[in-house]
C-alpha positions in Angstrom: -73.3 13.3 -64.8 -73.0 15.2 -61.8 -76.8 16.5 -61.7 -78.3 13.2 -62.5 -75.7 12.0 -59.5 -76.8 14.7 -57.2 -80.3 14.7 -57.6 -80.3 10.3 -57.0 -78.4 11.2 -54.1 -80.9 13.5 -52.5 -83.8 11.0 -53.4 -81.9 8.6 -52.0 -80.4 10.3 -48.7 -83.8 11.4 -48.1 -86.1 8.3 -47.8 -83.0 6.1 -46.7 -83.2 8.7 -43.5 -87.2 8.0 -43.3 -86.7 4.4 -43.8 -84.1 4.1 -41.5 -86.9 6.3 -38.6 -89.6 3.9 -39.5 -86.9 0.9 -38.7 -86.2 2.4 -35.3 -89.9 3.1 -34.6 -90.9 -0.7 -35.6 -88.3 -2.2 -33.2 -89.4 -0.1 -30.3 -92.5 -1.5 -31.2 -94.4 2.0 -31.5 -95.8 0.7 -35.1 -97.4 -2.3 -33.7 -100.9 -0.7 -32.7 -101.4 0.1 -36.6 -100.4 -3.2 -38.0 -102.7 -5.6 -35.6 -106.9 -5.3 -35.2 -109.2 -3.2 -37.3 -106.6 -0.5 -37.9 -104.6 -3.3 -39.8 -106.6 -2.8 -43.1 -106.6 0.9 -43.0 -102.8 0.4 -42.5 -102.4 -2.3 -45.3 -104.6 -0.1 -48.1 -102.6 3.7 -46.6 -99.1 1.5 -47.1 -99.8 0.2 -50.5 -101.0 3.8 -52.4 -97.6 4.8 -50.4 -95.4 2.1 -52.2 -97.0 2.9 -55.4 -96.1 6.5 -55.0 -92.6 5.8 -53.8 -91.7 4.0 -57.0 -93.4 6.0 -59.3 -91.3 8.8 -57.4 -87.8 6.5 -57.9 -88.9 5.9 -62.1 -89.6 9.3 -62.1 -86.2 10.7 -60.6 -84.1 8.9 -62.2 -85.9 9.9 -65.8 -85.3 13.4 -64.9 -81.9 12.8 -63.5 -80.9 11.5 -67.1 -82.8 14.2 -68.9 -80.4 16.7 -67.3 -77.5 15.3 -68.4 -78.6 14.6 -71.5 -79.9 18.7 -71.8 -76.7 20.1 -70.3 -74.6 18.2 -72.9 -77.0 19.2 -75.6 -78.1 15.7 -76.8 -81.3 16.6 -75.2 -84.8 14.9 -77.1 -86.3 18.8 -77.2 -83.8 20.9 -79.9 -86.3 23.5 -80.5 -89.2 25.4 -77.8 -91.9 27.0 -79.8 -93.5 27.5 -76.4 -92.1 27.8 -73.2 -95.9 27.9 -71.5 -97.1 24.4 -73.5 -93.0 22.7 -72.4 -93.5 23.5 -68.8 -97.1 22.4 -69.3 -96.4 18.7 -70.9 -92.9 18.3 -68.1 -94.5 19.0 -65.3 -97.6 17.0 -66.3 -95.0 14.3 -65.7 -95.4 14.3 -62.1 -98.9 15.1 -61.4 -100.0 11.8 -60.9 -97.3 11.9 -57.5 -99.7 14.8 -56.3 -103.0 12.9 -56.8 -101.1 10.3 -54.8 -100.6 12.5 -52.2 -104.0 13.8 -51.8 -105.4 10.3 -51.8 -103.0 9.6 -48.7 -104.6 12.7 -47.2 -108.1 11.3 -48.2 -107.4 7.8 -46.9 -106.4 9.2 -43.4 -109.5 10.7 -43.0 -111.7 7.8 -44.3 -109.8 5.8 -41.7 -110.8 8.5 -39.2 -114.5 8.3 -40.2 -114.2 4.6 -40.1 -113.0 4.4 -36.7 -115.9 6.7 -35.6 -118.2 4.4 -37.2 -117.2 1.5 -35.4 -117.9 2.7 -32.6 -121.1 3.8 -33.2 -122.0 0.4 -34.7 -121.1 -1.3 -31.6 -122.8 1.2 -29.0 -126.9 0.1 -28.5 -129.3 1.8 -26.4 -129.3 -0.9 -23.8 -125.2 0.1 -23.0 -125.7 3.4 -22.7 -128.5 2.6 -20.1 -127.0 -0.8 -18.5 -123.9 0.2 -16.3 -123.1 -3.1 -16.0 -121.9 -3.0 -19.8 -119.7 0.4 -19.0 -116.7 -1.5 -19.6 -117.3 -2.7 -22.5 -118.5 0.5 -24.3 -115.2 2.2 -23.0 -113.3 -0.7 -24.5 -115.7 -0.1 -28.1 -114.9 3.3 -27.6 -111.6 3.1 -27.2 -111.2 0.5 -30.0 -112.7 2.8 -32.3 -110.8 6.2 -31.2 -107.8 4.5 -32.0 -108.3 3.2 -35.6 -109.3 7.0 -36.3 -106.2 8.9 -34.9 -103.8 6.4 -35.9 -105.5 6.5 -39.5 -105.6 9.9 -39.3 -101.5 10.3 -38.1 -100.4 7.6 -41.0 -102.0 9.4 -43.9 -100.6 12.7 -42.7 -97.0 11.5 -42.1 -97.5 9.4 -45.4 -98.7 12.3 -47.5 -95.7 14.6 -46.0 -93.5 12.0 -46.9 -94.8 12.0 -50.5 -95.1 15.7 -50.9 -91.4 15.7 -50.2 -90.3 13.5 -52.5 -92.7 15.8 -55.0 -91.3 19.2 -54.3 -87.5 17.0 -55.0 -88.9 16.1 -58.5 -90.4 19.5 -58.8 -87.5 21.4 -58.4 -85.5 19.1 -60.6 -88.3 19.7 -63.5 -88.1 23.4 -63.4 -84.4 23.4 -63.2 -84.7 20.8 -66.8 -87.5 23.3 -68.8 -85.3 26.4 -67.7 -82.0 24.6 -69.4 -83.8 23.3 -72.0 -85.4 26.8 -72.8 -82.0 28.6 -72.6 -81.0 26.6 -74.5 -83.4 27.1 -77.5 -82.7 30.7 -76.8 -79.0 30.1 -77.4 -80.0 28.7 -80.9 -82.1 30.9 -82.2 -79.6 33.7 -81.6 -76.9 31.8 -82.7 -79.2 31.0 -85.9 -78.2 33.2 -89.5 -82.1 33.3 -89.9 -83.1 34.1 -86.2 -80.0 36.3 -85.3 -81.1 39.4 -83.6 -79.0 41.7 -86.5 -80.8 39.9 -89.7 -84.3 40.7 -87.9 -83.6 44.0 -87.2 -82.5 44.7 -90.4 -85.7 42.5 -92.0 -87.8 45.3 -90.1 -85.9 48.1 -90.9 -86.4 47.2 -94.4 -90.2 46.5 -94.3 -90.5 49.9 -92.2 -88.3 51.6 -94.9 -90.6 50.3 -98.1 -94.0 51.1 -96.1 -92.6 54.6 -95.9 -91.6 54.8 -99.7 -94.8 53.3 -100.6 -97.0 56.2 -98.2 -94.6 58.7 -99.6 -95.3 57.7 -103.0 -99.3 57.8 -102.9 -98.9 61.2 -101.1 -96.8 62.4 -103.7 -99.3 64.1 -106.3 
């Protein structure tokens, strides 16, 4: 049990520690500018593909967590690899859906950012830029909008780092499970009477030996 242990702990240590920052930066009240005004949806829609991939990360660790055990003690669900290419293939397809995940984080930051841009644009007319009695309200518009974008921008980036962590975690555990599993059908097939390196090298010996004869024989006048 200890790998499916360890590798819960680290999933867990990790995003208790990022929880635990997010806490600290919520009652210093450093999070309040995303959660109220405009940037409040962009924040709502950014935190919700987040929570999707954090529990998609948790089903997925501890899956992996009890496929190890369950490989290192040989009960494991794959007994045979007829290709190591197509197993590392169909595990690691596993987890591709946490990388899309990622990339959408990425993707929503910058949609945010675009967003912001565009409300201030939307809200700037011809007869601001010309009236300076209105100055003040454009720089508020403007400053409105500059703020949805780089706080969109800086919650999809630290979002999509956080995810890409919990990734490389899960990727590492999913190479370490298709390298035991493939040992381990290595381990058979030598141990096998009909795959044991001594029976196939005498197998070719033998068909080399009757090829010979055979040659040997049609040369022979």
């Amino acid at each position: 049990m200890e790998e499916q242990w360890l590798l819960k702990a680290k999933f867990t240590a990790f995003n208790l520690t990022a929880l635990v920052f997010v806490l600290v930066l919520y009652i210093q009240g450093w999070l309040d500018r995303v959660l109220t005004g405009p940037i409040a949806v962009a924040t709502a829609v950014i935190a919700t593909t987040f929570l999707i991939g954090l529990v998609m990360s948790a089903y997925r660790v501890w899956k992996i967590g009890g496929e190890l055990d369950r490989a290192k003690s040989g009960g494991g669900r794959m007994s045979t690899v007829e290709s190591e290419r197509a197993l590392e293939i169909r595990m690691f397809s596993r987890i591709s859906h946490l990388q899309h995940i990622a990339n959408a984080l990425g993707m929503l930051g910058l949609i945010g950012t675009a967003w912001g841009f565009s409300l201030f644009a939307a809200n700037i007319t011809p007869d601001m830029v010309g009236n300076a009695s209105s100055a003040g309200a454009m720089v508020t518009t403007l400053a409105s909008g500059l703020g949805v974008a780089i706080y969109a921008t800086m919650l999809g980036g630290a979002l999509c780092l956080w995810t890409t962590c919990n990734l490389q975690l899960l990727r590492g555990a999913t190479a370490s499970l298709c390298a035991l599993i493939m040992d381990q059908a290595h381990a058979r097939r030598r141990v096998s009477p009909t795959m044991s390196p001594s029976n196939e090298g005498v197998s070719f010996a033998a068909q080399q030996a009757a090829a010979y004869n055979a040659l040997s024989g049609e040369a022979t006048p």
